[in-house]
C-alpha positions as CSV (number, residue, x, y, z in Angstrom):
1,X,-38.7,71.0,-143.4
2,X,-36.8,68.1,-144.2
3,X,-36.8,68.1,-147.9
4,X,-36.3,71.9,-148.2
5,X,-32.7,71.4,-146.5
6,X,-32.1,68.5,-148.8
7,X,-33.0,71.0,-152.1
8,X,-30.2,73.2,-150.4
9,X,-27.4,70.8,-150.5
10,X,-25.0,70.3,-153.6
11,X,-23.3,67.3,-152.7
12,X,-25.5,65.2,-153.7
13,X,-25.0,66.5,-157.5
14,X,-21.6,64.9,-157.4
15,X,-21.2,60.9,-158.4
16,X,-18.0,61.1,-155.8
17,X,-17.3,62.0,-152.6
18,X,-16.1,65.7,-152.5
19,X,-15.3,67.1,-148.9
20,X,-15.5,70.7,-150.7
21,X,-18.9,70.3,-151.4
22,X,-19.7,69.1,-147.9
23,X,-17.8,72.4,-146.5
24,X,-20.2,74.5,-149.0
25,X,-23.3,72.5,-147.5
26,X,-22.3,73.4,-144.1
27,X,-22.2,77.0,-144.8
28,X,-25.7,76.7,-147.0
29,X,-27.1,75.2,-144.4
30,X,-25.9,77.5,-142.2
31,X,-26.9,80.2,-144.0
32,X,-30.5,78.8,-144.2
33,X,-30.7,78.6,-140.5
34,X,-29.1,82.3,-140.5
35,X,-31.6,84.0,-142.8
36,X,-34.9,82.7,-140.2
37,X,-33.2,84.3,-137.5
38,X,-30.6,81.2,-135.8
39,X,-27.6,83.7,-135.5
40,X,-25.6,81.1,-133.5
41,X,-27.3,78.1,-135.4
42,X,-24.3,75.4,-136.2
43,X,-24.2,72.8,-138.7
44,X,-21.6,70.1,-137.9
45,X,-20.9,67.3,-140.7
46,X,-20.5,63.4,-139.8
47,X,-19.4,60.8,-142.5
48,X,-19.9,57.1,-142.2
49,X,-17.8,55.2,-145.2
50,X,-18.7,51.5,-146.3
51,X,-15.5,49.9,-147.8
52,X,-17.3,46.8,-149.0
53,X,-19.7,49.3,-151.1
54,X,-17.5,52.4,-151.8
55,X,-20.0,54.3,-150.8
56,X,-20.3,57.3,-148.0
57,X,-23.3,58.7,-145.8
58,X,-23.3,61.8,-144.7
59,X,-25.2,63.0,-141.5
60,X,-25.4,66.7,-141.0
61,X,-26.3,67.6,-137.1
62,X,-27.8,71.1,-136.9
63,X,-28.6,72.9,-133.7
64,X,-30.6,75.7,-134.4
65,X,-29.8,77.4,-130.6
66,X,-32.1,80.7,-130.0
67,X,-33.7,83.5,-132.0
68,X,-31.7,86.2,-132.1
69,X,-32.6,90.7,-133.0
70,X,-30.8,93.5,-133.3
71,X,-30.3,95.2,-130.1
72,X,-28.8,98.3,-131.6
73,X,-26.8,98.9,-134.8
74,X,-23.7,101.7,-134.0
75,X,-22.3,103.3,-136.5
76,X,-18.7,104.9,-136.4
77,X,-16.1,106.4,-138.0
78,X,-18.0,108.7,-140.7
79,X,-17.0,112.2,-140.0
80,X,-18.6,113.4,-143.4
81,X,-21.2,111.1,-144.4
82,X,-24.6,111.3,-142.3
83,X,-25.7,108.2,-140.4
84,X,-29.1,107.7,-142.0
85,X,-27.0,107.7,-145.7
86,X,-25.8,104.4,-143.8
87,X,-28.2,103.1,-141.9
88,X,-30.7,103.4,-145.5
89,X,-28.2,100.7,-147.1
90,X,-28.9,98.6,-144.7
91,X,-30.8,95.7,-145.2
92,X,-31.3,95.0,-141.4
93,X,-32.8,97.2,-138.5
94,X,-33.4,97.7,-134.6
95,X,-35.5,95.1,-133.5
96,X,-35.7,92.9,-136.2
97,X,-35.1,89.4,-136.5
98,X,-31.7,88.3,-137.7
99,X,-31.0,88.4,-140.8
100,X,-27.9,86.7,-142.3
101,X,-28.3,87.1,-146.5
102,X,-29.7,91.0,-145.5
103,X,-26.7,91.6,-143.2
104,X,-24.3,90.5,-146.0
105,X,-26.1,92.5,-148.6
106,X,-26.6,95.8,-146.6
107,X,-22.3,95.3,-146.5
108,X,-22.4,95.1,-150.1
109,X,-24.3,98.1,-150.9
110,X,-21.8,100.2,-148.6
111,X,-19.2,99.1,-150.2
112,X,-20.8,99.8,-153.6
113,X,-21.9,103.6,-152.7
114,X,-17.8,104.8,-153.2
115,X,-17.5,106.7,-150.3
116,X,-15.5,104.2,-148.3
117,X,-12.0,102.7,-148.3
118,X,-12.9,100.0,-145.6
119,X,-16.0,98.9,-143.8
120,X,-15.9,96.6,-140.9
121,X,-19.1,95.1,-139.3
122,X,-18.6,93.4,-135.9
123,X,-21.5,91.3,-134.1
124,X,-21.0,91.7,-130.5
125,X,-23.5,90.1,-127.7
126,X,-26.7,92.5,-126.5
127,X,-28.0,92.2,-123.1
128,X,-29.6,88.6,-123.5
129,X,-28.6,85.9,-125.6
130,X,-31.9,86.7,-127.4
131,X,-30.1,90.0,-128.5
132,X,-27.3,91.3,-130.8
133,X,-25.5,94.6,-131.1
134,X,-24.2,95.1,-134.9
135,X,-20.8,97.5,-134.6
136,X,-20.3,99.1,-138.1
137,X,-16.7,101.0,-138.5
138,X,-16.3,103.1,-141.9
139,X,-13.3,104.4,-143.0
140,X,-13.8,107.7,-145.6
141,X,-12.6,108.2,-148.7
142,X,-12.4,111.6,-151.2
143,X,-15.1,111.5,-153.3
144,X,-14.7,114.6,-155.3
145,X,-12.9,115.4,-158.2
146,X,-11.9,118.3,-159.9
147,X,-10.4,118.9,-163.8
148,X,-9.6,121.2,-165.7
149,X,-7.6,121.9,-169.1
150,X,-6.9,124.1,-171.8
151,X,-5.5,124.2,-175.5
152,X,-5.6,126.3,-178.6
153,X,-7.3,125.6,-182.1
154,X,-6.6,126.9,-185.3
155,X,-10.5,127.8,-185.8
156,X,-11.8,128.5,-182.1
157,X,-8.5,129.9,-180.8
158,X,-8.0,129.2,-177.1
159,X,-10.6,127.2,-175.2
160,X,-10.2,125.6,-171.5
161,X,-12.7,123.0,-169.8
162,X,-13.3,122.9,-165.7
163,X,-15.4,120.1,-164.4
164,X,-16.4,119.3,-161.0
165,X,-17.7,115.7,-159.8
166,X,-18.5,115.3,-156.3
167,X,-20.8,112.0,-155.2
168,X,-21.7,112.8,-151.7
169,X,-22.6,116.2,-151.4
170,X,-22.4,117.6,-147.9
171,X,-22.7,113.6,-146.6
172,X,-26.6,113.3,-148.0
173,X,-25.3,111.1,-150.9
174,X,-26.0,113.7,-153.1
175,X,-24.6,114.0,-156.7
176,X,-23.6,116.9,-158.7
177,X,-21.8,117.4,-161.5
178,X,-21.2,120.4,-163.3
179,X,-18.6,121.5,-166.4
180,X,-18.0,124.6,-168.1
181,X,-16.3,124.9,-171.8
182,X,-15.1,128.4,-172.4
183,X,-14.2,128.6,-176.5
184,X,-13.6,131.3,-178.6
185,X,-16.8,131.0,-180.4
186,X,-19.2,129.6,-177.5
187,X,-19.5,128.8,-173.7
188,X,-21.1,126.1,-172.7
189,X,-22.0,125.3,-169.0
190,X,-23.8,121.8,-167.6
191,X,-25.0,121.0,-163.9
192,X,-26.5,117.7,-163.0
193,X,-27.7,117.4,-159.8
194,X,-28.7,114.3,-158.4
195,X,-31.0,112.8,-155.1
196,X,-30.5,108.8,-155.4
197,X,-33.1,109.1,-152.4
198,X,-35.8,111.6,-152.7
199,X,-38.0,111.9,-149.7
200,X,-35.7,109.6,-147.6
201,X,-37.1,106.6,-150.1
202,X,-35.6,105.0,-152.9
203,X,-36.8,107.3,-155.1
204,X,-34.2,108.9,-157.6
205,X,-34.6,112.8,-158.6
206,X,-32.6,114.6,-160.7
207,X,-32.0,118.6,-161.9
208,X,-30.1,119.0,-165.3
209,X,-29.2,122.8,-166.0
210,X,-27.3,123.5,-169.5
């Protein structure tokens, strides 16, 4: 409706002209049109000033175009981590309807999960104009990390710590963590094993052994 796209637009809390804010409406707007689906929706701006009032009116033209879905989501380039670890980070799936603010967070959450140096997501056309193929190209990372070290103590003599911190056990997204402090006086092991999804749903499970 009309007066929902107005509540969108944040020009109109300036007392001046500001072609910035008018470049952010567009992409609101867009963005609005994006998130029911309009994949191709454009938003184009048109200003009419008044020099005997000082004043400008602003027309944005949307055309909406067609629905569009996701034909098929490919994913590439992860030699170690699974494609369902991916695919669950997603905010968007096969068949759905278009999704702009879901297709920008599912990116986010990738990047967030650490076990990527790059991720690039292409939109490419699907057999109809009705239909879109999402192209998603991941570039691994390490994600372990091993220390160790040792010293010597007046009281406990010599001691040396190993840890081992690995975030995406054999590419499930599995944690574990484990250490082992080896002292003159005591030796103390700890293993944390974590499942961020349990069951395939976001359900977070943990094993601590000490």
């Amino acid at each position: 409706p009309r007066e929902a796209l107005l509540e969108e637009l944040v020009i109109t809390t300036d007392d001046y002209f500001n072609r910035s804010l008018l470049e952010k409406d567009v992409i609101r707007l867009s963005d609005v049109y994006g998130d029911e689906g309009y994949a191709y929706a454009g938003v184009t701006p048109r200003t009419l000033p008044d020099p005997r009032t000082l004043t400008v009116a602003v027309t944005y033209n949307v055309e909406k175009r067609q629905l569009v879905y996701f034909e098929e989501i490919i994913i590439g380039g992860n030699t170690t981590t699974r494609d369902k670890v991916i695919r669950r980070e997603l905010k968007v799936i096969e068949q759905e309807l278009y999704n702009r603010t879901h297709l920008r967070q599912g990116i986010q959450r990738l990047h967030g999960l650490g076990y990527f140096e790059d991720v690039k997501v292409n939109t490419l056309k699907g057999d109809t104009d009705e239909q879109m193929i999402l192209k998603i190209d991941v570039t691994e990372k390490p994600t372990g990390q091993l220390t160790f070290g040792g010293g010597f103590g007046s009281e406990d003599g010599a001691f040396g710590v190993l840890s081992v911190d690995e975030k995406n056990l054999w590419g499930l997204g599995h944690k574990i963590k484990a250490s082992i402090n080896l002292g003159g006086e005591s030796t103390r092991f700890d293993i944390v094993y974590t499942d961020p999804w349990m069951f395939d749903i976001p359900l977070t499970g943990w094993i601590n052994v000490y």
